[in-house]
DRENDOTI-477485 format. One record per atom (N, C-alpha, C, CB): residue in three letters; atom name; x, y, z. Coordinates in nm, 2 decimals, always signed. Glycine has a CB too. Example, Ala and Ser with C-alpha at 12.3 -4.5 7.8 and 13.67 -1.06 7.14 Angstrom:
! DRENDOTI-477485
@res=ala	atom=N	px=+1.32	py=-0.57	pz=+0.78
@res=ala	atom=CA	px=+1.23	py=-0.45	pz=+0.78
@res=ala	atom=C	px=+1.32	py=-0.33	pz=+0.78
@res=ala	atom=CB	px=+1.13	py=-0.45	pz=+0.90
@res=ser	atom=N	px=+1.28	py=-0.22	pz=+0.71
@res=ser	atom=CA	px=+1.37	py=-0.11	pz=+0.71
@res=ser	atom=C	px=+1.29	py=+0.00	pz=+0.79
@res=ser	atom=CB	px=+1.41	py=-0.06	pz=+0.57
END
This chain:
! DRENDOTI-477485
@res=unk	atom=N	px=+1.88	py=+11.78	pz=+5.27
@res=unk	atom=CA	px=+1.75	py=+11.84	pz=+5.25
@res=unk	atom=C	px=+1.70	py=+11.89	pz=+5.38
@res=unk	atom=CB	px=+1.65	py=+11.75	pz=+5.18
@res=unk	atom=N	px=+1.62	py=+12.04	pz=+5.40
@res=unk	atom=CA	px=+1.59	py=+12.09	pz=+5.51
@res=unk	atom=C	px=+1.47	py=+11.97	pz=+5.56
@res=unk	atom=CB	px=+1.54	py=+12.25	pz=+5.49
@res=unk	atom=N	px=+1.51	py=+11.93	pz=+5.71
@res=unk	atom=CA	px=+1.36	py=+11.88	pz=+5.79
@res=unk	atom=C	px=+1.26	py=+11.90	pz=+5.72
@res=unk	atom=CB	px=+1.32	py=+11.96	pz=+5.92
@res=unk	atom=N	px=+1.18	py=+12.05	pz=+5.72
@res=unk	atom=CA	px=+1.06	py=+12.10	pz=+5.69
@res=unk	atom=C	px=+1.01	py=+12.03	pz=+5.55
@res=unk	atom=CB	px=+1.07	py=+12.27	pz=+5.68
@res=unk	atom=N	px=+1.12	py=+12.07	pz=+5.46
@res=unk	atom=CA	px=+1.12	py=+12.00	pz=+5.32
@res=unk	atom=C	px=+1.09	py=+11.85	pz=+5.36
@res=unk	atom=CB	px=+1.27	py=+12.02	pz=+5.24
@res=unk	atom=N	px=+1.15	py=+11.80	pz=+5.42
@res=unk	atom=CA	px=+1.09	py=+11.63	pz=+5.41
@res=unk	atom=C	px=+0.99	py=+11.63	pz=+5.45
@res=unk	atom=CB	px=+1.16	py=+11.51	pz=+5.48
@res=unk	atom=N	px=+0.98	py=+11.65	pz=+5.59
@res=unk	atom=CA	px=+0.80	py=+11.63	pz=+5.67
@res=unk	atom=C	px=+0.70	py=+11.65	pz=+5.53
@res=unk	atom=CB	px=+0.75	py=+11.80	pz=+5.81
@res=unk	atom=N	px=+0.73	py=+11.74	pz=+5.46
@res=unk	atom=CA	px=+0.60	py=+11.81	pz=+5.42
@res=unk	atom=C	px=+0.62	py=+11.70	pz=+5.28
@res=unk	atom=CB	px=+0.59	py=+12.01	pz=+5.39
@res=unk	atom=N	px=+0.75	py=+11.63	pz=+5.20
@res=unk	atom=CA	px=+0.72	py=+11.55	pz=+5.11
@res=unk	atom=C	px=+0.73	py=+11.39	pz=+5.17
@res=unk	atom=CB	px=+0.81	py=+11.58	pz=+5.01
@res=unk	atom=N	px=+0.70	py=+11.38	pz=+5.26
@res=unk	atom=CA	px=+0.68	py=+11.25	pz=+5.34
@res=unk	atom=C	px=+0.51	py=+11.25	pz=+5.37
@res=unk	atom=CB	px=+0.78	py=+11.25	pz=+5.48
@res=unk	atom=N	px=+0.48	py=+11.35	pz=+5.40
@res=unk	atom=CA	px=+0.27	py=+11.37	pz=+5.38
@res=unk	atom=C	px=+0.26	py=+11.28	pz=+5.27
@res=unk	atom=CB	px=+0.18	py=+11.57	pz=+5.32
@res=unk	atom=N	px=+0.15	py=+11.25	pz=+5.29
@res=unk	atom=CA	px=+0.04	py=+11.17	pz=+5.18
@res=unk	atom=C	px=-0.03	py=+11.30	pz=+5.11
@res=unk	atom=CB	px=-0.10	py=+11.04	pz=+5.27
@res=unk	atom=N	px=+0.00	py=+11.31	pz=+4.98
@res=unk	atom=CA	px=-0.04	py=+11.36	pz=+4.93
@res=unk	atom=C	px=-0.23	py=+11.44	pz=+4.91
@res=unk	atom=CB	px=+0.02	py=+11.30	pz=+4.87
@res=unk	atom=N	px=-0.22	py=+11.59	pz=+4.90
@res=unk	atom=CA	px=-0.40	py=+11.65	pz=+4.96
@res=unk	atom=C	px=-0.46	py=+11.70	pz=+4.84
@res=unk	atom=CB	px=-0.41	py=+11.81	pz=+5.10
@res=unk	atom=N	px=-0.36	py=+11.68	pz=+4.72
@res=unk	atom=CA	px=-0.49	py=+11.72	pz=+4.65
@res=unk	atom=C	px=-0.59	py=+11.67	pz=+4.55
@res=unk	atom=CB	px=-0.47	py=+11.79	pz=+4.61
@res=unk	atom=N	px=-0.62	py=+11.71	pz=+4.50
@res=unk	atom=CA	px=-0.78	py=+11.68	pz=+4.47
@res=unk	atom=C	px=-0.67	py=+11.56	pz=+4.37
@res=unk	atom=CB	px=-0.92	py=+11.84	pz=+4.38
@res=unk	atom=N	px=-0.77	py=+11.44	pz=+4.35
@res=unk	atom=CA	px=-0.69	py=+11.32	pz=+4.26
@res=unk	atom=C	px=-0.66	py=+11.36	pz=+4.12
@res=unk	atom=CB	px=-0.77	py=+11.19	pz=+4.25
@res=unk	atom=N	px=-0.80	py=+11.46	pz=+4.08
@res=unk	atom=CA	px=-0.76	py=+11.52	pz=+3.90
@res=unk	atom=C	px=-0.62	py=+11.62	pz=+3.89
@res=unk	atom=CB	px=-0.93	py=+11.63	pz=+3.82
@res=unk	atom=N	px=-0.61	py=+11.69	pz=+3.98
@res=unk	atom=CA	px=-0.53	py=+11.80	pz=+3.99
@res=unk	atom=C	px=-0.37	py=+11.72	pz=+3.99
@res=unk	atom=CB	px=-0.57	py=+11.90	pz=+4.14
@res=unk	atom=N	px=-0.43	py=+11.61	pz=+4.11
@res=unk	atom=CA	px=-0.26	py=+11.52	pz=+4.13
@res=unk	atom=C	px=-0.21	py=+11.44	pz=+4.01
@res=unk	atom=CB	px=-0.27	py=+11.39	pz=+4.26
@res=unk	atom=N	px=-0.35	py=+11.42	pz=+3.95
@res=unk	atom=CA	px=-0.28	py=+11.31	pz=+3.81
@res=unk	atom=C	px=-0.26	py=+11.43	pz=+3.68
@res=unk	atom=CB	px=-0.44	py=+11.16	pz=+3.73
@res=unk	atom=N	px=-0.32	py=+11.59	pz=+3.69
@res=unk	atom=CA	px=-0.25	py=+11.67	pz=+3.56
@res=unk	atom=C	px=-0.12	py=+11.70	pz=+3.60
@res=unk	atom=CB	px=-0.33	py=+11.80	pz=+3.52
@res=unk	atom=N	px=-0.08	py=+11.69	pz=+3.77
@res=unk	atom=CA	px=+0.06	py=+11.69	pz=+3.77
@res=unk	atom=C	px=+0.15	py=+11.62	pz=+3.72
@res=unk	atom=CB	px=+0.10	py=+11.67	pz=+3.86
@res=unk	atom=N	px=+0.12	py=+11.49	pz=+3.78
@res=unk	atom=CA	px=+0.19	py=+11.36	pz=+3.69
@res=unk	atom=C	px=+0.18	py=+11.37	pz=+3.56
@res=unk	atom=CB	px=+0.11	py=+11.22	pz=+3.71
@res=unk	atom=N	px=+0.09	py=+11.40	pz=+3.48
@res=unk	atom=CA	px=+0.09	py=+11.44	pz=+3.36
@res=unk	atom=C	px=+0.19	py=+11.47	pz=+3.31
@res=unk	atom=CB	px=+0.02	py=+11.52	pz=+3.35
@res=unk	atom=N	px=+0.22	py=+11.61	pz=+3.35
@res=unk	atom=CA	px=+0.33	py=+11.69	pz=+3.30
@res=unk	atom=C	px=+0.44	py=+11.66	pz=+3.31
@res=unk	atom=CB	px=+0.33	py=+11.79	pz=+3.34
@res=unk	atom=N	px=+0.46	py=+11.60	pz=+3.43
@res=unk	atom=CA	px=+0.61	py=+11.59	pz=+3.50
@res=unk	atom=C	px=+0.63	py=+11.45	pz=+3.40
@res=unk	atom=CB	px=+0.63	py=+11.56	pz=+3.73
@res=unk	atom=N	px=+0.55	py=+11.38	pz=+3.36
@res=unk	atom=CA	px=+0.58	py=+11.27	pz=+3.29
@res=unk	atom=C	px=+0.63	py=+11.28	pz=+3.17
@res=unk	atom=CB	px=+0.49	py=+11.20	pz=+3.29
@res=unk	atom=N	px=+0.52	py=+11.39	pz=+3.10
@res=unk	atom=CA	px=+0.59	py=+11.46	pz=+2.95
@res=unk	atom=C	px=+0.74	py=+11.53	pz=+2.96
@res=unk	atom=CB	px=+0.49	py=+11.59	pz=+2.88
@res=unk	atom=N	px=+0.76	py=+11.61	pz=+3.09
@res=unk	atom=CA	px=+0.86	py=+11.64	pz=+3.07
@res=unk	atom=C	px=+0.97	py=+11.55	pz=+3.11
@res=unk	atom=CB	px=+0.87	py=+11.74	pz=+3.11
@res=unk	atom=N	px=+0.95	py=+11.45	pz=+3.18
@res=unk	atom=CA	px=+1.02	py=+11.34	pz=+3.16
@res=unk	atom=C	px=+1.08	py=+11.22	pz=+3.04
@res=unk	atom=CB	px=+0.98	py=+11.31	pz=+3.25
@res=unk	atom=N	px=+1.02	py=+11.27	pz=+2.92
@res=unk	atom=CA	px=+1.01	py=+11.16	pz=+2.84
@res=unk	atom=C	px=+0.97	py=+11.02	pz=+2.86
@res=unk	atom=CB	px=+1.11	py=+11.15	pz=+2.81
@res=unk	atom=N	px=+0.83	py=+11.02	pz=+2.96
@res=unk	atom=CA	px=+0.82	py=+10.86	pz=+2.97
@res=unk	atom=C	px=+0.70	py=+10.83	pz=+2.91
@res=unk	atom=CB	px=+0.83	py=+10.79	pz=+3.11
@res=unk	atom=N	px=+0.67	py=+10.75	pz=+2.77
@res=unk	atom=CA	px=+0.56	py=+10.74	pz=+2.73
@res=unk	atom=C	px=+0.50	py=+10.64	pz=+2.83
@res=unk	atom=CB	px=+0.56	py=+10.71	pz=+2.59
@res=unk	atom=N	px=+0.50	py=+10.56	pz=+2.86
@res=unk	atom=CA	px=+0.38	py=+10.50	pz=+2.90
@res=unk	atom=C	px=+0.37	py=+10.54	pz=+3.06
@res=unk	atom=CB	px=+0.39	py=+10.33	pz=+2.86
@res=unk	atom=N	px=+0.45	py=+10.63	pz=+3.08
@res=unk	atom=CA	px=+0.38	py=+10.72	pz=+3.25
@res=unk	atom=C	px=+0.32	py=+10.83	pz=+3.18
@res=unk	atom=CB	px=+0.51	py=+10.80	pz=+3.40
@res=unk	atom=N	px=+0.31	py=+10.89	pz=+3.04
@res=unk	atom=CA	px=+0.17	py=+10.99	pz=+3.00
@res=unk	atom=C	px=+0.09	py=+10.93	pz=+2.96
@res=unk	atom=CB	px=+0.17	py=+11.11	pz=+2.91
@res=unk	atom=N	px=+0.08	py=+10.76	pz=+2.89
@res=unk	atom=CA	px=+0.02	py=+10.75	pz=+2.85
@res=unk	atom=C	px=-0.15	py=+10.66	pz=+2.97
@res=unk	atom=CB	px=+0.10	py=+10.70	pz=+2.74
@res=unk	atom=N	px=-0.04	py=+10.62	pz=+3.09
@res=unk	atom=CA	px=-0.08	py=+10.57	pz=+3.22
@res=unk	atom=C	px=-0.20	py=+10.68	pz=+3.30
@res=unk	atom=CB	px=+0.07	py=+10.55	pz=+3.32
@res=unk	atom=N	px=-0.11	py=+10.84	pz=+3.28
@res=unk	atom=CA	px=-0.18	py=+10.94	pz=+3.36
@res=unk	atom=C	px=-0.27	py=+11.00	pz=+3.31
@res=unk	atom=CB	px=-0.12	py=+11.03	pz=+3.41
@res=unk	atom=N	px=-0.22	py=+10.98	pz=+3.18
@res=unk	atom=CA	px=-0.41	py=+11.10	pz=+3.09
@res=unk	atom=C	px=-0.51	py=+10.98	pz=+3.11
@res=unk	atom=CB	px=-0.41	py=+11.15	pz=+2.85
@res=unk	atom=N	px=-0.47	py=+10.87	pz=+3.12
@res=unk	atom=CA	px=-0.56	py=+10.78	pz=+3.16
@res=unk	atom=C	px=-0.66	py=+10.78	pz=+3.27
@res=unk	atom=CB	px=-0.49	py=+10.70	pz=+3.17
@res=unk	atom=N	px=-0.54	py=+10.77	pz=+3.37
@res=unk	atom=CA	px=-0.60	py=+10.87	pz=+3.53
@res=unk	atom=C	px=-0.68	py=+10.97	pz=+3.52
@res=unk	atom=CB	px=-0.47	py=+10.95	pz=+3.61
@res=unk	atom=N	px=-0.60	py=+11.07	pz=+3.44
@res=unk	atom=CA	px=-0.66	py=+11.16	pz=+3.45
@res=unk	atom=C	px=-0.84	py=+11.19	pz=+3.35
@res=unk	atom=CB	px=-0.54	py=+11.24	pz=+3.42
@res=unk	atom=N	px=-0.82	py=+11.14	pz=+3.25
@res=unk	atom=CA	px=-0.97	py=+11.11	pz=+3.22
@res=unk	atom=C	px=-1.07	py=+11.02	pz=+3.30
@res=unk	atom=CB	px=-0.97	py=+11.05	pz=+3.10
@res=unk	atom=N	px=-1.01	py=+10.93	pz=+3.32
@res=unk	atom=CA	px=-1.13	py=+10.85	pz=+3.48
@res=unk	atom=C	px=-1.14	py=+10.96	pz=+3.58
@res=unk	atom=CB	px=-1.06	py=+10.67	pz=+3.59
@res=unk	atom=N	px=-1.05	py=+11.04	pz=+3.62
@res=unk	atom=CA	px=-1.08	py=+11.13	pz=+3.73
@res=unk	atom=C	px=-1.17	py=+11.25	pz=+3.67
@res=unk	atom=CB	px=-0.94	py=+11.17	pz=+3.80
@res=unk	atom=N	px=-1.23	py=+11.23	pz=+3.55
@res=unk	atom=CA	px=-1.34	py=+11.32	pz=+3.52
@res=unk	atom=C	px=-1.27	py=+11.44	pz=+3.46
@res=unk	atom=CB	px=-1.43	py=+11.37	pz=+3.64
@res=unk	atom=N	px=-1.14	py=+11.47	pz=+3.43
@res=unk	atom=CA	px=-1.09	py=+11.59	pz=+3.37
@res=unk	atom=C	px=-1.15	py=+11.58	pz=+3.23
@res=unk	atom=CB	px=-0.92	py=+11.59	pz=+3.37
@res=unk	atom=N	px=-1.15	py=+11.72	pz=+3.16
@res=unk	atom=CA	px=-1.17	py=+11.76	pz=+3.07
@res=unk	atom=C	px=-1.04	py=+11.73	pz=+2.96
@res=unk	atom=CB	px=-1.22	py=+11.87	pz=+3.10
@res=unk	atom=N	px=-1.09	py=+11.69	pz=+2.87
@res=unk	atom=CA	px=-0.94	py=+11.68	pz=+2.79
@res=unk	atom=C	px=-0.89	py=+11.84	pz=+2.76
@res=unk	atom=CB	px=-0.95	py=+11.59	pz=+2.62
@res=unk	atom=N	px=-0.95	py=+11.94	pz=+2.74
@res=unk	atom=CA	px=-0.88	py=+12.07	pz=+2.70
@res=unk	atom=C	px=-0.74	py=+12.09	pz=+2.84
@res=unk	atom=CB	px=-1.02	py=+12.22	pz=+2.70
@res=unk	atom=N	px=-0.83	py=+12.06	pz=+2.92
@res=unk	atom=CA	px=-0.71	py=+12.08	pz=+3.08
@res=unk	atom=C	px=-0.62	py=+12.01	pz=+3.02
@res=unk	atom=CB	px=-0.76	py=+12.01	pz=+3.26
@res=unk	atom=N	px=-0.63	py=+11.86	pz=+3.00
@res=unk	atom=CA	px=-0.51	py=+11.77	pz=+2.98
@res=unk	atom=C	px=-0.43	py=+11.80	pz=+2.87
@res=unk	atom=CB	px=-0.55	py=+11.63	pz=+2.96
@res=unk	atom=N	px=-0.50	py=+11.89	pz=+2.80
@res=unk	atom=CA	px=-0.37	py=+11.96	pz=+2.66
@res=unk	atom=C	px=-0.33	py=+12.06	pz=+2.72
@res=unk	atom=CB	px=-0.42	py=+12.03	pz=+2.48
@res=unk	atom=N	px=-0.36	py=+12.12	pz=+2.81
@res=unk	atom=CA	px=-0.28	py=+12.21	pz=+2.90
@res=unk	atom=C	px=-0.25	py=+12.19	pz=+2.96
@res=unk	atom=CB	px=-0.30	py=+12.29	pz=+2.93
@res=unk	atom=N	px=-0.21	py=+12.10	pz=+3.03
@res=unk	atom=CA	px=-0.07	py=+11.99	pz=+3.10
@res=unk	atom=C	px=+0.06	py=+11.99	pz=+3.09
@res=unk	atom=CB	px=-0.06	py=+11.87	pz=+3.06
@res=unk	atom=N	px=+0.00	py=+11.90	pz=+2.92
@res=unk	atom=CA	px=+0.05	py=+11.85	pz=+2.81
@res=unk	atom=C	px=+0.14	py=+11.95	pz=+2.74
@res=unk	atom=CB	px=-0.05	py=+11.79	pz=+2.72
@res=unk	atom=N	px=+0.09	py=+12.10	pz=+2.72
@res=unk	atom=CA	px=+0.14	py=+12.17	pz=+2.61
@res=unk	atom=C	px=+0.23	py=+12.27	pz=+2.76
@res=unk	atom=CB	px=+0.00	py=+12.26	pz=+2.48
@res=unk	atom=N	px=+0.22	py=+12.29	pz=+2.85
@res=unk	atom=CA	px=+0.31	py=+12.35	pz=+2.99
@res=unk	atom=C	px=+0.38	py=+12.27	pz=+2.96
@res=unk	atom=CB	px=+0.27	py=+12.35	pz=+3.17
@res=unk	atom=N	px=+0.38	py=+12.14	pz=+2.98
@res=unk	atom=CA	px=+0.49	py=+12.04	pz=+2.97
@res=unk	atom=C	px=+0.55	py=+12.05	pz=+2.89
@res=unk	atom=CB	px=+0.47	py=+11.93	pz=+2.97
@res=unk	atom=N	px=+0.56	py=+12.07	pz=+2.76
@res=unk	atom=CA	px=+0.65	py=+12.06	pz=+2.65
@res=unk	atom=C	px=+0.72	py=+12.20	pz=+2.67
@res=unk	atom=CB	px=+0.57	py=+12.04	pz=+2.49
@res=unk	atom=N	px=+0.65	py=+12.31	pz=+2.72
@res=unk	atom=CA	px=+0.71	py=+12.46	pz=+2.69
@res=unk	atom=C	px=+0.84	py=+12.44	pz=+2.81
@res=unk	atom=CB	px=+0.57	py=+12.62	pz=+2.73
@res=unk	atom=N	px=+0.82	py=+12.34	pz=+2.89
@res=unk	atom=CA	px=+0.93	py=+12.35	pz=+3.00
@res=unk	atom=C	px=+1.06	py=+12.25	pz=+2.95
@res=unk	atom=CB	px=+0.85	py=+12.28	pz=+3.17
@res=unk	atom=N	px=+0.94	py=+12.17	pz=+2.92
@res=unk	atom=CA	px=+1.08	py=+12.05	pz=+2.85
@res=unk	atom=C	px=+1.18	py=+12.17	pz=+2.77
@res=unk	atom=CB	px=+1.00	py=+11.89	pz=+2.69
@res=unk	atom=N	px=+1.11	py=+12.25	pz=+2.65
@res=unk	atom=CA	px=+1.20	py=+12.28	pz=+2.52
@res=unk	atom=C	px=+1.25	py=+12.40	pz=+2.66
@res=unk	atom=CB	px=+1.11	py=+12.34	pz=+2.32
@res=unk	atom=N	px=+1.23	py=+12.45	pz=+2.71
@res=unk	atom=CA	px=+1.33	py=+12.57	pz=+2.77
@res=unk	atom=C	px=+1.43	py=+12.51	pz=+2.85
@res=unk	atom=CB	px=+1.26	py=+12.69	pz=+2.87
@res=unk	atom=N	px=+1.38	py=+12.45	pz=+2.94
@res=unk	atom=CA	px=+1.53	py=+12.33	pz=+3.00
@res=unk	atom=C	px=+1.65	py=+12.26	pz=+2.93
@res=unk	atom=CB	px=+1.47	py=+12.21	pz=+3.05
@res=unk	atom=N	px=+1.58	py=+12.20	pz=+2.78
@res=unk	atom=CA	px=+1.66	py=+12.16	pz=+2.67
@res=unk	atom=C	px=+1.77	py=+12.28	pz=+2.60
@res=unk	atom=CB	px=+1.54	py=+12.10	pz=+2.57
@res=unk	atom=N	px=+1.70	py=+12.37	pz=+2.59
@res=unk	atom=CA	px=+1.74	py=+12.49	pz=+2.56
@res=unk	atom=C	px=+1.89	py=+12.60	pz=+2.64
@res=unk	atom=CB	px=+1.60	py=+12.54	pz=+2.60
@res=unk	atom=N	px=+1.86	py=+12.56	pz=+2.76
@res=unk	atom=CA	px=+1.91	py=+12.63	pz=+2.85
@res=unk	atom=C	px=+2.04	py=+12.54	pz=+2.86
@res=unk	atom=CB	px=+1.83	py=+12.66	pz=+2.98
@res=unk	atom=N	px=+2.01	py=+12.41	pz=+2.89
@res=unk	atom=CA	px=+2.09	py=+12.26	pz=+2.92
@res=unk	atom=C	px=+2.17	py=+12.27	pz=+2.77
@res=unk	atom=CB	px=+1.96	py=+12.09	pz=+2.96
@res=unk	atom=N	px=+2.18	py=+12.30	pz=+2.65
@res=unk	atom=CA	px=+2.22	py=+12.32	pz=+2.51
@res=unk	atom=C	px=+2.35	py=+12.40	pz=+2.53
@res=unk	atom=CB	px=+2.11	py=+12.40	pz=+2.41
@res=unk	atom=N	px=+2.31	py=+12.55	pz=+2.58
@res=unk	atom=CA	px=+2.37	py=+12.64	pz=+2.56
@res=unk	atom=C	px=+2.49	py=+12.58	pz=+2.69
@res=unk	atom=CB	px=+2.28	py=+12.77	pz=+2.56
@res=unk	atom=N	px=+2.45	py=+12.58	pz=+2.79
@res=unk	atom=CA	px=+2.52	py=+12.56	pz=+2.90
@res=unk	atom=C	px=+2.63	py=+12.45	pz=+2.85
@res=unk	atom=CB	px=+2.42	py=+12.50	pz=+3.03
@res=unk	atom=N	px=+2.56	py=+12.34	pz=+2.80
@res=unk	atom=CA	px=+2.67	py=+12.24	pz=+2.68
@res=unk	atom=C	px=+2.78	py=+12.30	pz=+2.63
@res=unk	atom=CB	px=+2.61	py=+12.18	pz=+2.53
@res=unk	atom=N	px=+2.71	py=+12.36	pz=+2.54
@res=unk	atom=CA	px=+2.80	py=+12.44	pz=+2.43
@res=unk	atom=C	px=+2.93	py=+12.56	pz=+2.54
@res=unk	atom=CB	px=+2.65	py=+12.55	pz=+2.31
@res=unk	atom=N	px=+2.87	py=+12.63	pz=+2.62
@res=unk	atom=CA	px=+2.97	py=+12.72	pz=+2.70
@res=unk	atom=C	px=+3.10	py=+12.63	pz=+2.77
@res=unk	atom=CB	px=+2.88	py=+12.81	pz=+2.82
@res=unk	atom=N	px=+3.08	py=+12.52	pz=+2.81
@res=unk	atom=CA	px=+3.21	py=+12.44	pz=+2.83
@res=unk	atom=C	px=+3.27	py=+12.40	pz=+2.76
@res=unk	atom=CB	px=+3.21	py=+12.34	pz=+2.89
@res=unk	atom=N	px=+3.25	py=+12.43	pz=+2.64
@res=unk	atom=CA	px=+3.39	py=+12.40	pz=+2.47
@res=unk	atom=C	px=+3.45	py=+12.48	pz=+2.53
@res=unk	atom=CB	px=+3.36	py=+12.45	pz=+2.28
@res=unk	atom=N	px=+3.39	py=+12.59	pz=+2.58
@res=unk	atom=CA	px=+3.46	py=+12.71	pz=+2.55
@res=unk	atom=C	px=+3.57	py=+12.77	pz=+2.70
@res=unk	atom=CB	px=+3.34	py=+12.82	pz=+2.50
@res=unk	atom=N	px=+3.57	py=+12.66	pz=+2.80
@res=unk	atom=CA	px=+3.61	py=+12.66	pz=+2.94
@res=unk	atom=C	px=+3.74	py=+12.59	pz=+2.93
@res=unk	atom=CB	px=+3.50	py=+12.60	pz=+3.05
@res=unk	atom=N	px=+3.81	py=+12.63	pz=+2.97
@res=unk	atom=CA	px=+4.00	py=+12.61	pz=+2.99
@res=unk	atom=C	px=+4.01	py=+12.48	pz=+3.07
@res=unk	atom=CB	px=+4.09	py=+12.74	pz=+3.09
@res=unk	atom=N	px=+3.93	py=+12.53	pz=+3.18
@res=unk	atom=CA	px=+4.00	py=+12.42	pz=+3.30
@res=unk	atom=C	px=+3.88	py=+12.29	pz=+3.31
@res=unk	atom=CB	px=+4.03	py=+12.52	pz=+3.50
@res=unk	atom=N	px=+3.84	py=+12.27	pz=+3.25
@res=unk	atom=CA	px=+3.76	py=+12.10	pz=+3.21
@res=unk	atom=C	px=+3.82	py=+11.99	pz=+3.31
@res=unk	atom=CB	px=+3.79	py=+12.04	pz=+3.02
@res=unk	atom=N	px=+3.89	py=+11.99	pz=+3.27
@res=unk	atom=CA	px=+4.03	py=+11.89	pz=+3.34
@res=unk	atom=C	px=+4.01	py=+11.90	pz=+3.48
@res=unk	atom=CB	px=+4.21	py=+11.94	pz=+3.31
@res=unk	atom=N	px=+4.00	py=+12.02	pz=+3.57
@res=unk	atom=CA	px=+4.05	py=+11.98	pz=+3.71
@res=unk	atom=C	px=+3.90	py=+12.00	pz=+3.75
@res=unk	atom=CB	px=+4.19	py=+12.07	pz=+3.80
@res=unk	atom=N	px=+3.78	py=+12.01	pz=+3.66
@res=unk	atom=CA	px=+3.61	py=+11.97	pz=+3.74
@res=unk	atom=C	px=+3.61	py=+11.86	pz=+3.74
@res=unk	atom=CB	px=+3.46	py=+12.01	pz=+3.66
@res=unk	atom=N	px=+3.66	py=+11.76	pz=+3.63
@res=unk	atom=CA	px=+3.63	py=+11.63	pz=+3.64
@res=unk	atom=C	px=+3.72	py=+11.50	pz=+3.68
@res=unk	atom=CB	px=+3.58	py=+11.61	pz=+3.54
@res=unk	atom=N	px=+3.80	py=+11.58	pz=+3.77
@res=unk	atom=CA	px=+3.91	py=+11.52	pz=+3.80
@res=unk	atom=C	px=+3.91	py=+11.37	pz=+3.91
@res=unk	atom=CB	px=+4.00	py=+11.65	pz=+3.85
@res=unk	atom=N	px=+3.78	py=+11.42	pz=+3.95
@res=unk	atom=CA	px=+3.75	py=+11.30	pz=+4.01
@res=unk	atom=C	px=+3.70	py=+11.16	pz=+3.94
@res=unk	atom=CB	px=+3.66	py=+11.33	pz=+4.09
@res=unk	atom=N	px=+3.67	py=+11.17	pz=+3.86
@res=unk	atom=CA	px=+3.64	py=+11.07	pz=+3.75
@res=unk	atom=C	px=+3.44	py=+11.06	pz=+3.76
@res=unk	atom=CB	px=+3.73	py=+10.89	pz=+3.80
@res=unk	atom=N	px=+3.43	py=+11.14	pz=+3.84
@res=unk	atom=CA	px=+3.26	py=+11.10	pz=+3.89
@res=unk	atom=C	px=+3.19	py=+11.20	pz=+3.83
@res=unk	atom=CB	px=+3.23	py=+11.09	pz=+4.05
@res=unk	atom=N	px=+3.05	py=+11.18	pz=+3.81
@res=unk	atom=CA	px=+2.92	py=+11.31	pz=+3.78
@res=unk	atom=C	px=+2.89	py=+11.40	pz=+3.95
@res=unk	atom=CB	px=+2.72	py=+11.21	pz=+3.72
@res=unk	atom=N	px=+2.86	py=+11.49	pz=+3.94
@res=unk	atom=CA	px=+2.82	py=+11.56	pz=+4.05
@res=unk	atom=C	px=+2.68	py=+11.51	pz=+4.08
@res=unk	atom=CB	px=+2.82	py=+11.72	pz=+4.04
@res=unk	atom=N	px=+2.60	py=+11.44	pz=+3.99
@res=unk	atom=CA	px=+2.49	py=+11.34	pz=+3.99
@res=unk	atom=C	px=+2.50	py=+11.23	pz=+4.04
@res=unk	atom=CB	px=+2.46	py=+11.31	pz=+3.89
@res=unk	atom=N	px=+2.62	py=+11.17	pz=+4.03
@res=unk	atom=CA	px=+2.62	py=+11.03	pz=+4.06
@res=unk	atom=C	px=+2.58	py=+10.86	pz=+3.91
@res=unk	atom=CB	px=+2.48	py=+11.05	pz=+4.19
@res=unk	atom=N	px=+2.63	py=+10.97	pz=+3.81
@res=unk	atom=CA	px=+2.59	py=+10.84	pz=+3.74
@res=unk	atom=C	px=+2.71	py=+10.80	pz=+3.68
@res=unk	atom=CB	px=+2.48	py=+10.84	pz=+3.63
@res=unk	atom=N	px=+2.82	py=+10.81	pz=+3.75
@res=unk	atom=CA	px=+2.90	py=+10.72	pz=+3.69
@res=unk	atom=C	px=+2.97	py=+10.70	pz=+3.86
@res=unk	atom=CB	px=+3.00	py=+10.78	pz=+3.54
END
C-alpha cells in the first residue's frame, strides 16, 4: 500500500462523530453484520442523527451490497465458462488468503 495511503489511514479519524457512525452504518449493512448495524444506528441516533439520514445509509447500503452481489454473480457464472481454471488455481491457495 502507497506511504501517503497509510499516513492518512493511520490519522485518527476528523469527522464529525454522526457522519463517522452513518459510515459505519453502511459499511456494516453492506457487510452483513447485524449486530455492527444494529450497534451503529444506535451510535448514530445518540449522535443526534435524524432517522430519515439513517434510512439513507441504510438504503445506499443495500443498493451497493445488491450491485456488488450482482457483479460478483455474473463474474461466478463467467468462469463455468473459462478453459484454463486448472492452472489459476494451481497453487492450491485464494488470491485472498483464505485458504
Amino acid at each position: 500500500m502507497n506511504s501517503d495511503v497509510q499516513s492518512v489511514l493511520s490519522q485518527k479519524a476528523k469527522l464529525d462523530p454522526a457522519i463517522d457512525e452513518l459510515v459505519a452504518v453502511g459499511a456494516s449493512a453492506v457487510a452483513n453484520c447485524q449486530c455492527c448495524v444494529k450497534y451503529h444506528v444506535r451510535m448514530t441516533k445518540n449522535a443526534g442523527t435524524k432517522i430519515e439520514k439513517i434510512v439513507e445509509a441504510i438504503k445506499t447500503a443495500k443498493s451497493v451490497r445488491a450491485e456488488a452481489a450482482s457483479k460478483n454473480d455474473k463474474f461466478a457464472s463467467s468462469l463455468l465458462q473459462t478453459e484454463d481454471l486448472e492452472s489459476e488455481s494451481a497453487t492450491g491457495k485464494c488470491d485472498c488468503g483464505c485458504s
